[in-house]
C-alpha positions as CSV (number, residue, x, y, z in Angstrom):
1,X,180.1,116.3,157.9
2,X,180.6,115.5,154.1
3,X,183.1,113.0,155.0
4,X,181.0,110.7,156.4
5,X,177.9,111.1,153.8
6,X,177.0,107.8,152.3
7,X,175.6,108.8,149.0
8,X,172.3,106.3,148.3
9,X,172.4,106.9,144.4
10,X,169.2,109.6,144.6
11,X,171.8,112.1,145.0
12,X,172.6,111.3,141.1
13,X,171.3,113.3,137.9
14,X,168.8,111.2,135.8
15,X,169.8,110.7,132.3
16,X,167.5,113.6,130.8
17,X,168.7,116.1,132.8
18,X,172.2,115.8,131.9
19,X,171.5,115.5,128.4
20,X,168.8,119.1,129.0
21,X,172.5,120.3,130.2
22,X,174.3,119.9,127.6
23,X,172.0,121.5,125.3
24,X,172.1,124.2,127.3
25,X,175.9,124.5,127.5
26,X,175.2,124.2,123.8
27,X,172.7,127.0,124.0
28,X,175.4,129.6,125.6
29,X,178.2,128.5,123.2
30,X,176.0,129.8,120.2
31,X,175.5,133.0,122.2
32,X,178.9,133.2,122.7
33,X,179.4,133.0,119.0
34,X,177.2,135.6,118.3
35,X,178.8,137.8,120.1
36,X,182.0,137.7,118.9
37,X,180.9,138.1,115.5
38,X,179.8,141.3,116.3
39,X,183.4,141.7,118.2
40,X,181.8,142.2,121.4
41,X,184.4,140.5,123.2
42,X,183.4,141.2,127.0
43,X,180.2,139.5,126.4
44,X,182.0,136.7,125.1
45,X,184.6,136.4,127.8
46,X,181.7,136.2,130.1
47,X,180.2,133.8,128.0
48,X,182.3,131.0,127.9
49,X,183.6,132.3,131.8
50,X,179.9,131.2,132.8
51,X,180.1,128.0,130.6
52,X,183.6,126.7,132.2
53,X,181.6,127.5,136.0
54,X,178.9,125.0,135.1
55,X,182.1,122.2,134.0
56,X,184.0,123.1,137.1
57,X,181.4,120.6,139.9
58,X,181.4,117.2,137.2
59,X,185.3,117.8,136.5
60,X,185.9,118.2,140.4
61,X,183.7,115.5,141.7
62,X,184.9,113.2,138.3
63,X,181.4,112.0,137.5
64,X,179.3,113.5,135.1
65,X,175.9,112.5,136.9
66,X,177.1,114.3,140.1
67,X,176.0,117.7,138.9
68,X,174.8,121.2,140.7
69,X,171.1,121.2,140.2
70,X,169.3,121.4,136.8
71,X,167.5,124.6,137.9
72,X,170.7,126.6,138.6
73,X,171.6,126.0,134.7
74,X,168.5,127.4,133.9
75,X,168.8,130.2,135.6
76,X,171.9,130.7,134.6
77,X,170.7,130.0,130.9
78,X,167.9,132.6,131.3
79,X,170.2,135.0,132.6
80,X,172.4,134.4,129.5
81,X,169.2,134.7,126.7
82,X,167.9,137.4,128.3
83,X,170.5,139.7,129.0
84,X,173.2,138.9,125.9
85,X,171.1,137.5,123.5
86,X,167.6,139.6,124.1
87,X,169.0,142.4,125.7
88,X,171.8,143.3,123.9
89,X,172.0,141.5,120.3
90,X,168.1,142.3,119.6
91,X,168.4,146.2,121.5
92,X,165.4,144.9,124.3
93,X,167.3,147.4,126.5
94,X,166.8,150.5,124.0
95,X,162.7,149.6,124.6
96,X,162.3,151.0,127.4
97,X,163.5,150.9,131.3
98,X,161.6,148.2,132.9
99,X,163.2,145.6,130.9
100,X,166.9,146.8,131.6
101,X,165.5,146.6,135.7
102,X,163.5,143.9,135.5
103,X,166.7,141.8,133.8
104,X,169.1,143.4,136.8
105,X,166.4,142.5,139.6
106,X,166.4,138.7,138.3
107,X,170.0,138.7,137.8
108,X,171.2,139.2,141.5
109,X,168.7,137.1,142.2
110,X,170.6,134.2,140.6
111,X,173.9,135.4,141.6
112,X,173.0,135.5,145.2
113,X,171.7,132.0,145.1
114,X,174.9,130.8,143.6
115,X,176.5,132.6,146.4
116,X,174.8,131.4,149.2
117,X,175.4,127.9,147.6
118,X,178.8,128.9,147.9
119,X,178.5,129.6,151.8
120,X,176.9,126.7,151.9
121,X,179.9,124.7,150.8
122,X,182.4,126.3,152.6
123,X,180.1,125.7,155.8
124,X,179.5,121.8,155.1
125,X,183.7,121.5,154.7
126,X,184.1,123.1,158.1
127,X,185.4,125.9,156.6
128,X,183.2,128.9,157.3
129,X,180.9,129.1,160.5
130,X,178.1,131.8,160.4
131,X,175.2,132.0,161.3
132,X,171.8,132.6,158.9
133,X,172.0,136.5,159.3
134,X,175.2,137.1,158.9
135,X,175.4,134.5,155.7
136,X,172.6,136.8,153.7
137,X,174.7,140.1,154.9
138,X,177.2,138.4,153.0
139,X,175.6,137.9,150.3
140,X,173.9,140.4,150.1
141,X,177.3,142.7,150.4
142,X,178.6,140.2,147.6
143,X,176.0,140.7,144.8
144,X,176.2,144.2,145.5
145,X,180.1,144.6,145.3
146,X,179.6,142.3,141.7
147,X,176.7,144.8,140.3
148,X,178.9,147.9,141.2
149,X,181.9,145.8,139.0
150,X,179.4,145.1,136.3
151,X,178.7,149.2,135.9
152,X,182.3,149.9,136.3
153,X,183.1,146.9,133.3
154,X,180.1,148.9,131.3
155,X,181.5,152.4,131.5
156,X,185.0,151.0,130.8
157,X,183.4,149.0,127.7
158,X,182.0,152.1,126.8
159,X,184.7,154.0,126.7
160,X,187.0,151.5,124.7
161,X,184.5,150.8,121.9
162,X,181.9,153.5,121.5
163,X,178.8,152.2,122.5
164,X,176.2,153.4,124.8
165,X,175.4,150.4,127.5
166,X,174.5,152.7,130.5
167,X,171.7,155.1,130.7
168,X,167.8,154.6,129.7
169,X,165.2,156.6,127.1
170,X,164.4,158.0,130.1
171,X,167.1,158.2,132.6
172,X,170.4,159.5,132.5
173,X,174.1,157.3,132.9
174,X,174.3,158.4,136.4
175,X,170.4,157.8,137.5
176,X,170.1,154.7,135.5
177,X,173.7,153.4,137.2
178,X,171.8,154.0,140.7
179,X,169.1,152.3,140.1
180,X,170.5,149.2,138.7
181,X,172.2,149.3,142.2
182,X,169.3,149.8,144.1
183,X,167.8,146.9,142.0
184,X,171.0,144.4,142.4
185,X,170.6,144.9,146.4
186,X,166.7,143.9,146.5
187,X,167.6,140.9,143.8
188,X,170.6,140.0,146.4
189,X,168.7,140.0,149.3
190,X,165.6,138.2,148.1
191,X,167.9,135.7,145.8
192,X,169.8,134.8,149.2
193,X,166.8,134.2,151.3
194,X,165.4,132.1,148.1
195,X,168.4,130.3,147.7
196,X,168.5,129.3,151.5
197,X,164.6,128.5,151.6
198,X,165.4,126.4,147.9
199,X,168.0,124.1,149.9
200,X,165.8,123.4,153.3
201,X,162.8,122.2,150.9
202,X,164.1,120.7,147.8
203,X,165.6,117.4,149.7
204,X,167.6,115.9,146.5
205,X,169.4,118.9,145.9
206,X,170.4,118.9,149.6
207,X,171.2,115.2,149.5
208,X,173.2,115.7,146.0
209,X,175.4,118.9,147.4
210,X,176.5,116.6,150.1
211,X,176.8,113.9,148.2
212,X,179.4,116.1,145.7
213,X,181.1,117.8,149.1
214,X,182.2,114.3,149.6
215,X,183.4,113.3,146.3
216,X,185.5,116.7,146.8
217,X,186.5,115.1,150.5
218,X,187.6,112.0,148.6
């Protein structure tokens, strides 16, 4: 199907939103360099792991005005401030619980609409052929499998420097790690549905994921 898309020239960026981008990639370097001036290194790894994702579609498709859409570098920008920046560098977290779930809930939520964009490829290239239900089980299983990695990365951190990431004021490691499960599977599930709902509506983003499956296609 994306070999035969005839991209009308809709499909590409507009001049302000690639230059909002790059002050946003901007954004999550100086975050980056915040944390390792603190020699929080995992939280700098992921970092600049999330900047080189948002490179990887204008490198592949070789056009910098073939991009993913704006809002998923927002998202991925809040996730960033919120979580690394607020949460962690200004001690949000320490405040109290709601932040900590609040942060995890919106978090698979972003995740699982990146994955399903993921599916979404791989379905458009012939290469995967579910249907709806089974795509959100995916995901769903997905952003749950990454949240349980997150907690094990956490209690490893933990261990290796000193500091205290799991647990609440008012919950305990253990309780607190179950909830921020509990939390990643609604996120997940509601982020997938989102995320499919986002593509049937918003028709540019539609047209512009084809339009960069079949740069990919050459």
């Amino acid at each position: 199907m994306a070999r035969f898309w005839k991209p009308t020239g809709t499909e590409y960026a507009p001049l302000w939103e690639i230059r909002t981008a790059w002050v946003l990639r901007a954004l999550i370097l100086v975050t980056a360099a915040l944390h390792m001036a603190r020699g929080q290194w995992l939280f700098t790894m992921l970092c600049l792991v999330a900047l080189a994702l948002i490179l990887v579609p204008p490198l592949l498709a070789r056009s910098s005005r073939l991009n993913i859409p704006l809002e998923i570098e927002l998202g991925l920008l809040w996730w960033l401030v919120t979580d690394m920046t607020l949460g962690r560098l200004m001690q949000f977290y320490g405040a109290g619980i709601f932040y900590d779930k609040i942060i995890h809930f919106g978090n698979s939520g972003l995740l699982a609409m990146v994955a399903f964009l993921g599916v979404y490829t791989l379905s458009m290239t012939g290469r995967l052929r579910i249907g709806t239900a089974l795509s959100l089980a995916t995901i769903f299983f997905v952003t749950l499998g990454v949240g349980a990695l997150w907690e094990i990365a956490e209690f490893v951190s933990d261990n290796i420097t000193g500091e205290n990431t799991q647990g609440s004021p008012l919950m305990s490691p253990l309780e607190d790690t179950m909830w921020d499960l509990i939390v990643d599977g609604a996120g997940g599930f509601i982020g997938g549905g989102v995320g499919a709902a986002y593509m049937r509506v918003s028709k540019r983003s539609l047209a512009r994921w084809r339009c960069f499956m079949a740069r990919l296609a050459g």
